[in-house]
C-alpha positions in Angstrom: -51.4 9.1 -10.8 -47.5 8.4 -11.1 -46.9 11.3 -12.8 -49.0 13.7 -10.4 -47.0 11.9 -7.8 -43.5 12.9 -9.1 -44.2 16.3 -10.2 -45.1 16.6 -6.5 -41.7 15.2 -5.7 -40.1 17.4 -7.9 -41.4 20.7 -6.9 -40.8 20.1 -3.3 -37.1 19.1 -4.2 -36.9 22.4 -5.7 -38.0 24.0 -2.8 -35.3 22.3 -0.2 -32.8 24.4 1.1 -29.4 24.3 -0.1 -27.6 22.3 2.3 -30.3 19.7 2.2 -29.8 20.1 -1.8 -25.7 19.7 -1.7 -26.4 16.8 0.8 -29.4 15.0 -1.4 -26.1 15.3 -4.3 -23.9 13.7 -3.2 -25.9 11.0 -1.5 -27.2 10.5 -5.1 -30.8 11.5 -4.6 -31.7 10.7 -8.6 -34.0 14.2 -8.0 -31.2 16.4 -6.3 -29.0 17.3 -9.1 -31.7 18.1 -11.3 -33.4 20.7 -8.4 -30.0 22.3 -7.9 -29.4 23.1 -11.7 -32.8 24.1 -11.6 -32.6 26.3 -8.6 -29.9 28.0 -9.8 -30.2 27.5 -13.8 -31.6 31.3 -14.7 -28.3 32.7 -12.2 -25.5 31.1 -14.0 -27.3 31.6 -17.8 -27.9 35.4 -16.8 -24.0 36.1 -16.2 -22.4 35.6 -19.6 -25.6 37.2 -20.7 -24.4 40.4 -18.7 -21.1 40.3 -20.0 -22.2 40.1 -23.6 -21.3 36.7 -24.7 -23.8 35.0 -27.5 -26.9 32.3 -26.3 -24.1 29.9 -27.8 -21.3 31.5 -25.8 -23.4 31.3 -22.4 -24.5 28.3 -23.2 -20.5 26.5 -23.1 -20.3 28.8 -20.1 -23.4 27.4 -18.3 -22.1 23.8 -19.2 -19.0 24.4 -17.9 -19.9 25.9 -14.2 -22.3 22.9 -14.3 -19.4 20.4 -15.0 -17.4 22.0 -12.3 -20.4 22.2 -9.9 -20.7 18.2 -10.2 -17.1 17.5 -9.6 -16.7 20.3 -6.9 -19.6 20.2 -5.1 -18.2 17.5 -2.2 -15.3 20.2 -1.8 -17.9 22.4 -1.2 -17.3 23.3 3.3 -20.7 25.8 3.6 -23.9 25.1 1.7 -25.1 28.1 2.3 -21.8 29.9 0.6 -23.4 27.7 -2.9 -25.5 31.2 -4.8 -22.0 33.0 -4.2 -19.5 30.1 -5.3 -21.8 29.4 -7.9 -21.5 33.2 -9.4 -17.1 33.4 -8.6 -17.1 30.3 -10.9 -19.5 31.5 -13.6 -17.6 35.1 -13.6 -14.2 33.5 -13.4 -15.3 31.0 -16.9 -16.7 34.5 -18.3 -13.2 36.7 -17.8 -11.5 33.5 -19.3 -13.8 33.3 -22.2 -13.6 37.0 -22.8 -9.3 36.7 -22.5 -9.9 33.5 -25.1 -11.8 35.9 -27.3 -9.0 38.6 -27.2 -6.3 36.5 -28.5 -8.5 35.4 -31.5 -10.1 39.0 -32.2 -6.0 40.0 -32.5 -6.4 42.8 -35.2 -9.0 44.7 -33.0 -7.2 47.3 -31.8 -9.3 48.1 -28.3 -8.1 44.7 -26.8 -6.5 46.2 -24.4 -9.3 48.2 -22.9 -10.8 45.1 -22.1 -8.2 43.9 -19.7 -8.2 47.3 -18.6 -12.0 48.0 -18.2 -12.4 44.1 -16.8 -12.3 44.6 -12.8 -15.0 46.9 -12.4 -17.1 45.4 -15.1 -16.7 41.9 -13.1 -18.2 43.9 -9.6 -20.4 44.9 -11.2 -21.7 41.9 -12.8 -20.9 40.0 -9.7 -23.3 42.2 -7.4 -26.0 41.9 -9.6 -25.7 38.7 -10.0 -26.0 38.2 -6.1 -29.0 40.7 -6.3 -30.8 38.9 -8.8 -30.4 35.8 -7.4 -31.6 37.1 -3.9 -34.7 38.4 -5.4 -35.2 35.1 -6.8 -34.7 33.1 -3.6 -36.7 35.7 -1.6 -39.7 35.7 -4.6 -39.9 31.8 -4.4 -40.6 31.9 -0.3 -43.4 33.8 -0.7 -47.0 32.4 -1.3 -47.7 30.9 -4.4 -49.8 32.9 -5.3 -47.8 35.7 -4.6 -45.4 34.6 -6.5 -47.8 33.8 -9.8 -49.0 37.6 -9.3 -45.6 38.9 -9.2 -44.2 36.8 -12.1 -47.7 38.4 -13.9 -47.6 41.5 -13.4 -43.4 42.9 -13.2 -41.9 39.9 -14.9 -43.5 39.1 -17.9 -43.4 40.7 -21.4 -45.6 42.5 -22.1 -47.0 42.4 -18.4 -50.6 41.1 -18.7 -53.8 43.3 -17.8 -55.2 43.1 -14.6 -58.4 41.6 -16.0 -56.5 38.4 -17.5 -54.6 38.6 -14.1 -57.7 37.8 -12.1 -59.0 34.9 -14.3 -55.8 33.7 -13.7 -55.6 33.9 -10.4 -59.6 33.1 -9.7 -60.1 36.7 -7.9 -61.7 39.8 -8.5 -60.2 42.3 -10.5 -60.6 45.1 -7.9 -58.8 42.9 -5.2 -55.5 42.9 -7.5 -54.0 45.8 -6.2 -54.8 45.0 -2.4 -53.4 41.6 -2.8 -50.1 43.2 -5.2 -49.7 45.6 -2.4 -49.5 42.8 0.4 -47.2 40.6 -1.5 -44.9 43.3 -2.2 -45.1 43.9 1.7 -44.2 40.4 2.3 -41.4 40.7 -0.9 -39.5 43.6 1.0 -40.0 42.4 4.5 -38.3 39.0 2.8 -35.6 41.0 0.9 -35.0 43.3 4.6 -34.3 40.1 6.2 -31.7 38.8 3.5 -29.8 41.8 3.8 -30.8 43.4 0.6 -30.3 47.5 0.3 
């Protein structure tokens, strides 16, 4: 019964907004911290991913933004500013890690193209980045079983056949694509009102 009780707890900390998130932090809510790195764990990870570093390499990287997240966060003015501060930090660990890489890698002679090639690299990365993370935010407001659906069907690897889908989900197979066509509805209404293009 305990345990029922805190995965309850859990899932709706994950679900709080960020300035009730920053706040739970650093009144030292045990379940904050871990519903922030959670919320965010999959943004920071996918940026060194993007810039080409190793699962080791991202990993230091998405320790590091972490570390800085716990000692910066009460210098943090606008909760809501978090998902962009979040992917300047990651992107700023990433160009040093890259310029740390350069001056060990010293008898590769396209160094310099790096430094060269970095800026609109970075944007690019950057905007992504914010993308990503929007559909993510925007995916996780929708119904759950929206979400489950659209995990199923665009996000997994192979994605699953609709037959599997509906034992999943306790429906009919025919319904699937009425119910994929209203949660995509509700997905770019969502995305619309964040702003995404």
């Amino acid at each position: 019964m305990a345990i029922r009780r805190d995965s309850t707890r859990d899932e709706k900390s994950k679900a709080w907004p960020d300035r009730r998130l920053v706040a739970e932090c650093l009144n030292g809510n045990d379940e904050a911290w871990p519903a922030l790195i959670e919320k965010y764990k999959r943004l920071i990870f996918s940026i060194p991913v993007k810039y080409g570093f190793s699962t080791d390499d991202s990993t230091d990287i998405f320790q590091a933004v972490c570390l800085e997240l716990l000692s910066e966060l009460p210098k943090l003015r606008k909760p809501e500013a978090l998902p962009k501060w979040i992917i300047q930090v990651t992107a700023h660990k990433c160009l040093h890690g890259k310029r740390r890489q350069q001056r060990t890698d010293v008898s590769d002679p396209h160094d310099a193209v790096f430094e060269q090639s970095t800026p609109p690299r970075a944007e690019g990365i950057l905007r992504e980045a914010e993308e990503e993370q929007m559909l993510r935010q925007t995916i996780a407001h929708l119904p759950a079983r929206c979400q489950e659906l659209i995990r199923m069907l665009f996000f997994e690897e192979p994605s699953r056949p609709y037959d599997e889908v509906a034992r999943t989900l306790g429906i009919a197979t025919g319904s699937i694509g009425f119910i994929r066509q209203r949660c995509l509805e509700k997905l770019r209404k969502g995305l619309a009102e964040a702003g995404f293009s």
